[in-house]
C-alpha positions in Angstrom: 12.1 16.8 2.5 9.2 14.2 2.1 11.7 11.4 1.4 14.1 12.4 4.5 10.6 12.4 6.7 10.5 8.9 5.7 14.0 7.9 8.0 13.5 10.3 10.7 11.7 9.2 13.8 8.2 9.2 14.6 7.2 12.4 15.8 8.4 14.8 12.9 6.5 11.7 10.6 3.2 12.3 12.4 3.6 15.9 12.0 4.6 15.9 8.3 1.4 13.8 7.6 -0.9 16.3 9.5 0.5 19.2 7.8 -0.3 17.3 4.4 -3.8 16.7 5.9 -4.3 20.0 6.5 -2.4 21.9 4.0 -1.8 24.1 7.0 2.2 24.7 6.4 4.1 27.2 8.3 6.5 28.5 5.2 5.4 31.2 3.8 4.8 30.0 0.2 5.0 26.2 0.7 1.9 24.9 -1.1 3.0 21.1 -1.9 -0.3 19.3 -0.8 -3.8 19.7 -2.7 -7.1 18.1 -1.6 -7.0 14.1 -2.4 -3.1 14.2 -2.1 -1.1 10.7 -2.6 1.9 10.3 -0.4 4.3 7.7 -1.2 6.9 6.1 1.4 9.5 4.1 0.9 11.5 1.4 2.7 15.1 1.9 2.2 17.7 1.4 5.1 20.1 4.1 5.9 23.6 3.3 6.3 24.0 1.2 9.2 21.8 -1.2 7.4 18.7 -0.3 9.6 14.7 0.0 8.6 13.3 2.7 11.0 10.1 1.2 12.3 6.6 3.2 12.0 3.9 2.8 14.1 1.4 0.3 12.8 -2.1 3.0 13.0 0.2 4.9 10.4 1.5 2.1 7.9 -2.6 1.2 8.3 -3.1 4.4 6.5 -0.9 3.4 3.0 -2.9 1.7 0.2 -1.0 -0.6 -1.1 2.9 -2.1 0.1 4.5 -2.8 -3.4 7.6 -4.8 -3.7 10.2 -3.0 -6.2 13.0 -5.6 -7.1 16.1 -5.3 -9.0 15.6 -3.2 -12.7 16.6 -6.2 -15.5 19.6 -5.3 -17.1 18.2 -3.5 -19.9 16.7 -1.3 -17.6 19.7 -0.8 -15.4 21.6 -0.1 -18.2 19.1 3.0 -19.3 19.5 4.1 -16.0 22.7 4.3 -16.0 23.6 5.9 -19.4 20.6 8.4 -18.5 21.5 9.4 -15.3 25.5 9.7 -15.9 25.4 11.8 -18.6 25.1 15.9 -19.3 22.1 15.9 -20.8 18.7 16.6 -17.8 15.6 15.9 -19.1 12.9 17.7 -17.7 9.8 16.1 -15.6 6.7 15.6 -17.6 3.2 15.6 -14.9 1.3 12.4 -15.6 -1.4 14.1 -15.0 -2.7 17.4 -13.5 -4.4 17.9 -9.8 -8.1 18.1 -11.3 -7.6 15.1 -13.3 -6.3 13.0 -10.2 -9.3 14.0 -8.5 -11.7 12.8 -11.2 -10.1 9.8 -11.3 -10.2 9.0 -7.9 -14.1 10.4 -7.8 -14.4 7.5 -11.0 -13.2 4.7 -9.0 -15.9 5.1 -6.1 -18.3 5.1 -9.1 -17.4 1.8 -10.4 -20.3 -0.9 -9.2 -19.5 -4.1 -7.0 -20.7 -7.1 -7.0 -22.6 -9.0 -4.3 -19.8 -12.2 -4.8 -16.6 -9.3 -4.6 -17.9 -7.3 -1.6 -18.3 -11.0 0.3 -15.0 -12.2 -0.9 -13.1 -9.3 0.5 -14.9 -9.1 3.8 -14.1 -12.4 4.2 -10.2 -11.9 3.6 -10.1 -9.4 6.0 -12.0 -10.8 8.6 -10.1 -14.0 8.2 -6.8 -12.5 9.1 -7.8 -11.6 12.4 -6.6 -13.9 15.2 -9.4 -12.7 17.7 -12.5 -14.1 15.3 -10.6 -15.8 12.4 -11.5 -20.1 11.8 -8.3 -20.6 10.4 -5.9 -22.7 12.8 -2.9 -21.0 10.9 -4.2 -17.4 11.6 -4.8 -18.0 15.2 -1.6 -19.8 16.0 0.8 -17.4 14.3 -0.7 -14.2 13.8 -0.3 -11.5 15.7 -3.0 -9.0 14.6 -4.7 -9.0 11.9 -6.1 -6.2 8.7 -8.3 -4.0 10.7 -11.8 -1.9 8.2 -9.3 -0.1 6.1 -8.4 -3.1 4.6 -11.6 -3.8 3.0 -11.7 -0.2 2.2 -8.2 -0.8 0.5 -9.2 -4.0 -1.2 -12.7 -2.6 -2.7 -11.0 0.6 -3.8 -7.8 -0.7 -5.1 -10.3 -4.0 -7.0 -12.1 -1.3 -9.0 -9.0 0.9 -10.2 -7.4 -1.9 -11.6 -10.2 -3.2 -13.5 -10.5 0.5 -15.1 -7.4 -0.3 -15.7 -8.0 -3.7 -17.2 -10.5 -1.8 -19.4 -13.1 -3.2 -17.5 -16.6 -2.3 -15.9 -16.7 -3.7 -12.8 -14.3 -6.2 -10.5 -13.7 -9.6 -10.1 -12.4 -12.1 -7.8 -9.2 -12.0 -9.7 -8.5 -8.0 -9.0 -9.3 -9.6 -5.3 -6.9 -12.2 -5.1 -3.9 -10.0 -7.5 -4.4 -7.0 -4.8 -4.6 -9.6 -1.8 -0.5 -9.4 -0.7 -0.3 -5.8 -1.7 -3.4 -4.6 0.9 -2.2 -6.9 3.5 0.9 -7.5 3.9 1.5 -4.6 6.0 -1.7 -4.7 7.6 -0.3 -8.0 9.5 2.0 -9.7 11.4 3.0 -12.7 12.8 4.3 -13.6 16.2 7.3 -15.3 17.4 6.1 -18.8 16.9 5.8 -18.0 13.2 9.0 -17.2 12.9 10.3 -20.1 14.9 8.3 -22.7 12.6 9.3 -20.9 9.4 6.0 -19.7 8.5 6.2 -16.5 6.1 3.3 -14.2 6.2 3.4 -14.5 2.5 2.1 -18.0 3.0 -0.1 -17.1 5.1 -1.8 -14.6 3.0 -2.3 -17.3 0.0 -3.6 -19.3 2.7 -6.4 -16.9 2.8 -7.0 -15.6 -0.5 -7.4 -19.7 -1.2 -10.1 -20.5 1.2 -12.2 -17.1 1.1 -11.3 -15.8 -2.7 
């Protein structure tokens, strides 16, 4: 049901989130969501070829837009023997409900430096037409990353350098989680697309003057 709410149109979206919010479900023993739930939505057309649009307060509320490309062709070819075949192999948790919920308690434990916190408010507050000093941002963007940006940025920075078997984040974690956190934060107007300017480039424009 999650991945059908995903092409149906805005109103049963906003009410599958707030059930998942709330945990408040109207089937009798329907108890999918836990406390510090992780929803995952994906991008893939229906049959006419067609992206349904979602508001851009909700895609504000997604961590992270990650680009999933073509699997190589030893991949593909796992995929397809493994999925073709008679034999069903059985779902093995990552990890369990309690364990998420350390992990996520971790990350906000994880100390930031003075140079990372500046470095990511100035990202964010760079890509906003309104107060930006870039002439690029001005001219072609349309609005900018609002707070949960940084939010995204700071917690994102310090998972992967738990990760990376580090301590604390650096300006790299920063500028590798840049496209991810913004990308669908943003967007550009029609004069962008007129002179050919990707939001992409836009972006690295950033992460090179303030990261």
């Amino acid at each position: 049901m999650a991945d059908e709410i995903n092409r149906a149109s805005r109103a049963p979206s906003r009410l599958f989130c707030r059930r998942c919010r709330s945990s408040a479900w109207p089937w009798p023993g329907w108890n999918i969501c836990y406390r510090g739930h992780s929803m995952c939505c994906d991008a893939e057309p229906d049959r006419a070829g067609r992206h349904l649009s979602v508001a851009e307060a909700q895609l504000d509320r997604f961590l992270l837009e990650i680009d999933v490309g073509y699997p190589g062709l030893d991949a593909e070819r796992t995929m397809l023997l493994a999925t073709t075949g008679t034999a069903e192999a059985p779902p093995e948790p990552a990890m369990t409900a309690d364990e998420l919920r350390a992990a996520q308690a971790l990350i906000r434990r994880v100390p930031v430096g003075e140079k990372v916190v500046e470095a990511i408010l100035a990202l964010v507050r760079g890509g906003r037409p309104e107060t930006s000093e870039d002439e690029v941002v001005r001219r072609h963007v349309a609005w900018g990353p609002g707070p949960r940006a940084a939010q995204a940025l700071m917690l994102a920075s310090r998972a992967r350098a738990l990760l990376g078997g580090r301590l604390a984040p650096s300006l790299d974690d920063v500028v590798a989680l840049a496209r991810p956190v913004l990308r669908h934060r943003m967007a550009l107007n029609f004069s962008a697309r007129a002179d050919g300017v990707a939001l992409a480039d836009v972006i690295d424009r950033l992460v090179e003057r303030f990261a």
